[in-house]
C-alpha positions in Angstrom: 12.2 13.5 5.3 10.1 10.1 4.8 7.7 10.8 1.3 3.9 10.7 2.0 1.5 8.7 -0.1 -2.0 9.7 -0.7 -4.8 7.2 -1.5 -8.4 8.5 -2.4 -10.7 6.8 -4.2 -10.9 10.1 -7.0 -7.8 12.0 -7.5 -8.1 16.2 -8.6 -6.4 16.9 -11.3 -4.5 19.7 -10.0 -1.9 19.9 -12.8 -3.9 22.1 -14.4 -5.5 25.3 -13.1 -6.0 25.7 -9.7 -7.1 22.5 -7.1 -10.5 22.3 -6.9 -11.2 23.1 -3.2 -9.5 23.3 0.1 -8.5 19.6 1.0 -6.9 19.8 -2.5 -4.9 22.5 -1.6 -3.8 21.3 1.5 -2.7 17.5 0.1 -1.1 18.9 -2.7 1.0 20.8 -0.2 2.0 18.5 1.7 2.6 16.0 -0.9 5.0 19.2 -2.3 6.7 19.5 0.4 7.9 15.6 1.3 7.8 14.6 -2.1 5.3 11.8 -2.8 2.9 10.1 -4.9 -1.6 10.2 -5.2 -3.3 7.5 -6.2 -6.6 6.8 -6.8 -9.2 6.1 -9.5 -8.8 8.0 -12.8 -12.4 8.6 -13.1 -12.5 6.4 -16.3 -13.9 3.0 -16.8 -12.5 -0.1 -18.9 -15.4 -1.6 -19.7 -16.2 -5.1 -19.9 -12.5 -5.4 -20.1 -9.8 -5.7 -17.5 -8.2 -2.4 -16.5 -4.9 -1.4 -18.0 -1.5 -0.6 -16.7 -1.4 2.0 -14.0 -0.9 5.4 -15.3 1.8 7.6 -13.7 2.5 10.8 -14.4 5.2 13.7 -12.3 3.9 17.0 -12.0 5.2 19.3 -10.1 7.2 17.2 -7.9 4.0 15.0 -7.2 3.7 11.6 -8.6 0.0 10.9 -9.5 -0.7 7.0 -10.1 -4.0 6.8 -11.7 -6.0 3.4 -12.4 -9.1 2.9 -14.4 -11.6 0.6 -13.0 -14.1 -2.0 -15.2 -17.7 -1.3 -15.5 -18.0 -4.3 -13.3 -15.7 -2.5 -10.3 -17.7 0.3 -10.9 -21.2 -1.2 -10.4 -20.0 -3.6 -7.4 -17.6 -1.4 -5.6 -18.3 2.2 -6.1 -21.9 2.4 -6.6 -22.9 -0.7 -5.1 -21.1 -1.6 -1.7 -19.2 1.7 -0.9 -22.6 3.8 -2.4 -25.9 2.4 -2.2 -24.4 0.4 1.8 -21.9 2.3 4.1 -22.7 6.1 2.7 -26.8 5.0 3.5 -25.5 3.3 7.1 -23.0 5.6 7.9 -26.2 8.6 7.5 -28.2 6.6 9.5 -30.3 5.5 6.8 -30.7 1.8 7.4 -33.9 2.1 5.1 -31.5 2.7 1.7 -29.3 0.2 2.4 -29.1 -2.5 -0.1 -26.4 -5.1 0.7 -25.6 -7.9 -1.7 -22.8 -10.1 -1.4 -21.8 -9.8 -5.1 -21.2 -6.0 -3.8 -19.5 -6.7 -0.6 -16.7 -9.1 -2.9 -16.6 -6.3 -5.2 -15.3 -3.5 -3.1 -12.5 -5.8 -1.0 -11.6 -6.6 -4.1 -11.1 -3.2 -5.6 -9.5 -2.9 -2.3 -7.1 -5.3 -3.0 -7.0 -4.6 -6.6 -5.4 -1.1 -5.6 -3.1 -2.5 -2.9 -1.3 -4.8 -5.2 -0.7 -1.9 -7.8 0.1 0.7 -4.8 2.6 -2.1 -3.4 5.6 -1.5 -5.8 5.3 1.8 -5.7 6.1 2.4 -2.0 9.7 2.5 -0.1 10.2 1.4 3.0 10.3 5.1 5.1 6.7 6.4 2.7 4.0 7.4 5.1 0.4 6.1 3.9 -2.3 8.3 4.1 -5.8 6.6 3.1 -9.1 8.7 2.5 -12.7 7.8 2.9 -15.0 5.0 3.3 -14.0 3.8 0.1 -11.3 2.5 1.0 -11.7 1.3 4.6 -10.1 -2.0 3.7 -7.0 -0.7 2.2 -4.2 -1.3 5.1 -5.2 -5.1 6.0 -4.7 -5.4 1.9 -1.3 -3.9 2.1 -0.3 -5.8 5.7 -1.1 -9.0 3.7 1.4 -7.6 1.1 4.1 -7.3 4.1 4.0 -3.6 4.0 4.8 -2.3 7.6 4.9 0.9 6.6 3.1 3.8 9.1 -0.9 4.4 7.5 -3.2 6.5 9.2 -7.1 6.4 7.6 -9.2 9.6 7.5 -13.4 9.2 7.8 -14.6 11.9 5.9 -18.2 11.1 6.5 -20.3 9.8 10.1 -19.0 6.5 12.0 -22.4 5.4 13.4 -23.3 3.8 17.0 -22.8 0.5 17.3 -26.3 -0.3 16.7 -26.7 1.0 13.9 -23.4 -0.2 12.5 -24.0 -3.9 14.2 -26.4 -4.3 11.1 -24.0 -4.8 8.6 -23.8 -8.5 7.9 -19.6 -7.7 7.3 -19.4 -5.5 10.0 -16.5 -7.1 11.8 -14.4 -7.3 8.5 -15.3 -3.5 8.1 -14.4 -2.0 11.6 -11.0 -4.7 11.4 -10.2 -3.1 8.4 -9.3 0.0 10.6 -7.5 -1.4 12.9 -4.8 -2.8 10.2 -4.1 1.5 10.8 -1.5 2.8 13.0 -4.0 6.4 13.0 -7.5 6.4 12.3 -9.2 9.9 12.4 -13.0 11.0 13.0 -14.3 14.3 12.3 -16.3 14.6 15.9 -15.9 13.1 19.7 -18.9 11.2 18.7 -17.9 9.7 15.8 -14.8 8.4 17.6 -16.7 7.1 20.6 -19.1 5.3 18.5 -16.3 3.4 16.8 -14.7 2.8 20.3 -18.2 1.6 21.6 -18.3 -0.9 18.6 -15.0 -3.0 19.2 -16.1 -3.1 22.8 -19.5 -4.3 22.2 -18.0 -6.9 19.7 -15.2 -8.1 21.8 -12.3 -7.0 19.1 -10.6 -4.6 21.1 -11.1 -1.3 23.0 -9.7 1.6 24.4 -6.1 1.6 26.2 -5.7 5.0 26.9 -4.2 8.9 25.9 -6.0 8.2 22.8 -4.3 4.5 21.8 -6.8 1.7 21.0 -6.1 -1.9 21.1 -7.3 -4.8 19.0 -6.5 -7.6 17.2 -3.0 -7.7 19.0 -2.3 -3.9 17.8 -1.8 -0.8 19.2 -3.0 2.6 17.3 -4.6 5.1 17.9 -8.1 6.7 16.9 -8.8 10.9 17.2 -10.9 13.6 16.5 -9.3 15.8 13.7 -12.1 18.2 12.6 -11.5 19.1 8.6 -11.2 22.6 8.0 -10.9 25.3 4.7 -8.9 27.5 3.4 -10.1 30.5 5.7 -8.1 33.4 4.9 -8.3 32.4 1.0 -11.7 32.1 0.9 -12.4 35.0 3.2 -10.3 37.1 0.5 -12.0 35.0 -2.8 -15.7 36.1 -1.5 -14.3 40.0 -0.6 -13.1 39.9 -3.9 -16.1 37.9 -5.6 -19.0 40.4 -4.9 -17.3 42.9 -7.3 -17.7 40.5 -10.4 -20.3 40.5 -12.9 -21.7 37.8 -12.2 -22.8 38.6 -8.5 -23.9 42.1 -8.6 -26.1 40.8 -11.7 -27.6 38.7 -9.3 -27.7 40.9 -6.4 -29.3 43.3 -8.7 -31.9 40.7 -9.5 -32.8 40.2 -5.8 -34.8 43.8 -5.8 -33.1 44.8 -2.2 -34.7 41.3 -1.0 -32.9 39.5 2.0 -31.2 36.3 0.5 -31.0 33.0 2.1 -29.1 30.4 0.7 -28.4 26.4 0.6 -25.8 24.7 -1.1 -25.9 21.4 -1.1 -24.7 18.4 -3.2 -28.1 16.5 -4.4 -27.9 13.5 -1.3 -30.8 12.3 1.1 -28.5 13.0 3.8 -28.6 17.1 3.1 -32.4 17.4 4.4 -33.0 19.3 1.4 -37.1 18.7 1.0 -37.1 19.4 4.9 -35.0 22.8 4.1 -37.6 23.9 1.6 -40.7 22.7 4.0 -38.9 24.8 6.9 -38.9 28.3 4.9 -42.2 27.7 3.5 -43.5 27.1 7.5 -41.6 30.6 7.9 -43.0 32.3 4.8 -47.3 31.3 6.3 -46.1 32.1 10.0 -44.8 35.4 8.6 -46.6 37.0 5.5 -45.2 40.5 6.5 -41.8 38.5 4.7 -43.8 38.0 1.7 -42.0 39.4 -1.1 -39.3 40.4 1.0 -37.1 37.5 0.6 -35.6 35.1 -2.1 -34.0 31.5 -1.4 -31.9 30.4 -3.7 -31.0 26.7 -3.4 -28.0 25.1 -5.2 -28.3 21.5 -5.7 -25.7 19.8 -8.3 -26.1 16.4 -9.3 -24.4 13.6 -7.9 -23.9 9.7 -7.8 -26.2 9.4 -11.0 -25.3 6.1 -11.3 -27.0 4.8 -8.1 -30.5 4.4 -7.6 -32.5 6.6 -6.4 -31.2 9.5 -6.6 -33.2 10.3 -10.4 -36.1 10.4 -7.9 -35.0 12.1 -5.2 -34.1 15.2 -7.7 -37.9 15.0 -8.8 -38.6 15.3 -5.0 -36.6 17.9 -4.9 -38.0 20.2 -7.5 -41.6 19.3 -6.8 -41.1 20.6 -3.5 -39.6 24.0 -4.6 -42.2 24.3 -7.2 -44.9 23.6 -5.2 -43.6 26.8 -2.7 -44.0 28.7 -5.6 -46.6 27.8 -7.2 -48.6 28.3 -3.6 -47.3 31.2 -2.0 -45.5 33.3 -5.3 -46.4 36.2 -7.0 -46.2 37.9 -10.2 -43.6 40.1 -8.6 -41.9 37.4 -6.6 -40.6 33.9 -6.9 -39.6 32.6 -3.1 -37.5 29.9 -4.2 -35.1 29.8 -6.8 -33.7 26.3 -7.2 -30.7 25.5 -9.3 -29.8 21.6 -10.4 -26.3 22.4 -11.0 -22.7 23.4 -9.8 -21.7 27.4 -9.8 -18.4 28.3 -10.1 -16.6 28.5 -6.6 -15.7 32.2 -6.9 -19.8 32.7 -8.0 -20.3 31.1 -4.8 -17.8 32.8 -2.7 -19.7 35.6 -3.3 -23.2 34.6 -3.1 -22.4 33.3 0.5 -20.8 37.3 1.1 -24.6 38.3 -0.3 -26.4 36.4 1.4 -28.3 37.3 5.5 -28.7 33.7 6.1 -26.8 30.4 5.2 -29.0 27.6 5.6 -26.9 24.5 6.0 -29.5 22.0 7.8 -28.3 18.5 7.0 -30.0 15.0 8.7 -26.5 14.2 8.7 -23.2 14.8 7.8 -19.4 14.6 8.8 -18.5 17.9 8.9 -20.1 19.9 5.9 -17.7 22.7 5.0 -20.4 24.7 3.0 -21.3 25.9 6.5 -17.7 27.5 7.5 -17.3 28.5 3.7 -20.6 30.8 5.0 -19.2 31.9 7.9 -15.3 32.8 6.5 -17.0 34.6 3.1 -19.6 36.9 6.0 -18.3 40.4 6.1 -17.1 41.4 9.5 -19.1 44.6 9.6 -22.0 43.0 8.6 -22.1 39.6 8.8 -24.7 37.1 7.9 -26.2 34.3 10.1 -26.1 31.0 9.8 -28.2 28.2 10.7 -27.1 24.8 11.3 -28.4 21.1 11.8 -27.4 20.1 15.2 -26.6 17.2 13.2 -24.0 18.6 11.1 -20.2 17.7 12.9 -19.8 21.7 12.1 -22.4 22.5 14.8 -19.2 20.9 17.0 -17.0 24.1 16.2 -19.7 27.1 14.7 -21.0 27.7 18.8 -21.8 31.3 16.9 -24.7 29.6 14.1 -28.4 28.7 15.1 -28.8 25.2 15.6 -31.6 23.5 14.7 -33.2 19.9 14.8 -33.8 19.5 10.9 -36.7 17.4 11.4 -38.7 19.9 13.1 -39.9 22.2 10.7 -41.4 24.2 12.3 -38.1 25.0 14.2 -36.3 25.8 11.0 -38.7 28.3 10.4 -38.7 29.9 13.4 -34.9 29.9 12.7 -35.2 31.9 9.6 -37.4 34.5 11.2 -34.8 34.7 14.4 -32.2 35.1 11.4 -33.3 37.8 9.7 -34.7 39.7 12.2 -31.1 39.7 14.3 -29.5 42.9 15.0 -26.5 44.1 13.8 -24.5 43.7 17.3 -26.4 40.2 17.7 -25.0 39.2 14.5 -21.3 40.5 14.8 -21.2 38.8 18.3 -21.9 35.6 16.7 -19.6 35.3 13.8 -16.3 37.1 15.8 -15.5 33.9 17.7 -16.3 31.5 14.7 -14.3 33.5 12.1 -11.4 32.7 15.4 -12.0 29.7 15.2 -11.8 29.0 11.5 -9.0 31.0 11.0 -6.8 29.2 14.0 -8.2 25.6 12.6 -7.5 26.2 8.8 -7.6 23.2 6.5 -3.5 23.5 6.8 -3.6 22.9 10.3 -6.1 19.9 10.2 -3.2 18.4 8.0 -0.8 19.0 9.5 -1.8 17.7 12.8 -2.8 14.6 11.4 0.9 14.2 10.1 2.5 15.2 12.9 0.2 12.3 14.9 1.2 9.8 11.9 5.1 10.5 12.2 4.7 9.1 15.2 
């Protein structure tokens, strides 16, 4: 059996304790089970000087082969071009983009950077398995190497329409960069057609048929492989989670009040002030609920490092404060906001808790925080979600109330229809979701993207 090769742009350290969520687990597995190496960034920078020798390290049958990066790669690759251009375009958010040619240099050569330390490392059967928009550019650095190894490119996050990705001054070089692949994958139907649409309208290449794509004098192909969770383990760590301390401290806290919740990594894409402007349009529509319900919102920080994003948590907590400070009580806070991560298992059982997941992105590839909701519900009383239309979830979750996040108003009638639902409403709803998580488990989505790669 050929070894697989992983390439993110972070790498888990999941040598010690357990892997830190779901795709984790799953890569980890497979990289157990053919043998293999993971490389990526170490997380750690080199300063103003020049990074050092690759570090790699077996454990447990995996090879990991870290690199630092200089302060300089940092600012121009990770933060600059990959961060602060194609996250912002690929979210539709042509407003935050902030190209810079310094910053597109940066990131091919990162790109290249890593291919030319990955390069001795592979043997000639290794399947090559690249993650993210990080490293879009990854393959055509390895092909210039003479590798001719299989590599198939995952898109964790939105491939836009073609006029929205037209925009990018280095556009061509970008969507070229995937077809150096022999798979590329998309999360949604859309997302694939819109990268279809954009070699057409550019005259690169197009669609052959049975899902092969042609360009550039290659064949590969491009598909829909929908990223999943760890159903049955998570389903089992939330059963198991309300029973800790921790929860039934803060389900005692609640007062018998219904919980909704949001969990959501601190991002303009997540529609977070929009979330929090939603509820409050449900709290003046319905003051019967006042008093009778808590939100809790959990926003870590992220991507400190790029602009903006210091601002946007102000935004944030002005917002929920301003809920508060209008509508609360002596006796009642209606938004509790929290600007930092909880511990998964907390979580588990938070979602178990909680009557309504609110998961109401502008935007956003998959966003497993909603079927992390669903698989954590208990069967015999399940909560409800509701879910941006926007979200690639709202593809699979048929069971959730969709919403437009934009409309307010909406959301907030969504919340009332939430937790007003019956019992038999709500148990119709999550039965054919929970099916379908637990039939498309992250082990699955994995493993059908390998089995497409082999070839």
């Amino acid at each position: 059996m050929s070894r697989l090769i992983v390439v993110s742009n972070r790498v888990p350290d999941i040598g010690k304790g357990p892997p830190p969520g779901g795709l984790a687990v799953a890569l980890k597995a497979a990289l157990e089970k053919r043998g293999g190496i993971w490389m990526g960034w170490s997380g750690k920078s080199s300063g103003s000087k020049e990074p050092g020798p690759l570090h790699v390290e077996d454990r447990g049958g995996i090879t990991f082969a870290l690199s630092d990066l200089s302060r300089r790669d940092l600012s121009e690759y990770y933060a600059g071009f990959a961060n602060s251009v194609l996250w912002p375009l690929c979210h539709y958010r042509l407003d935050l983009t902030d190209y810079a040619r310094k910053e597109m240099a940066g990131y091919f050569r990162v790109n290249r950077f890593f291919a030319e330390r990955l390069r001795p490392l592979i043997e000639p059967d290794d399947i090559i398995w690249v993650h993210d928009y990080h490293l879009i550019p990854l393959a055509s650095e390895l092909r210039r190497l003479g590798v001719e190894n299989r590599m198939g490119f995952f898109m964790h996050i939105p491939w836009p329409s073609p006029d929205v990705f037209l925009t990018l001054p280095v556009h061509e070089a970008i969507i070229g960069g995937l077809t150096a692949y022999d798979v590329v994958g998309f999360q949604t139907k859309h997302d694939a057609t819109n990268f279809a649409s954009g070699l057409e309208r550019e005259g690169i290449g197009g669609d052959a048929g049975d899902g092969w794509m042609e360009a550039y004098g290659r064949r590969f192909r491009a598909g829909t492989f929908p990223i999943s969770i760890a159903t049955r383990e998570f389903a089992e760590l939330a059963r198991r989670a309300v029973r800790t301390a921790a929860v039934r401290r803060f389900a005692d806290s609640l007062e018998g009040r219904d919980l909704i919740i949001g969990v959501d990594r601190l991002d303009y894409s997540k529609g977070l002030t929009q979330r929090i402007d939603g509820y409050e349009k449900f709290l003046a529509a319905n003051p019967a609920w006042h008093g009778r319900t808590t939100m809790l919102q959990v926003t870590p920080k992220s991507r400190t490092e790029v602009p903006g994003y210091a601002a946007m948590q102000r935004e944030v907590a002005e917002s929920a404060g301003r809920v508060n400070g209008a509508i609360g009580r002596l006796d009642w806070v209606p938004i509790r906001y929290v600007n930092r991560a909880i511990d998964q298992k907390v979580l588990a059982g938070l979602y178990r808790v909680a009557r309504v997941g609110m998961v109401t992105p502008l935007r956003d590839g998959m966003n497993l925080v909603a079927k992390e909701f669903v698989a954590a519900q208990d069967p015999e009383d399940p909560g409800v979600l509701v879910l941006s239309r926007f979200a690639g979830a709202a593809q699979e979750l048929d069971g959730a109330i969709l919403v437009n996040p934009y409309d307010i108003e909406a959301v907030g009638n969504a919340v009332a229809k939430a937790l007003s639902m019956p019992l038999e409403e709500r148990r119709a709803r999550f039965t054919p979701m929970m099916q379908q998580l637990s039939e498309h488990d992250i082990s699955r989505w994995c493993s059908d993207f390998l089995d497409v790669l082999r070839g």
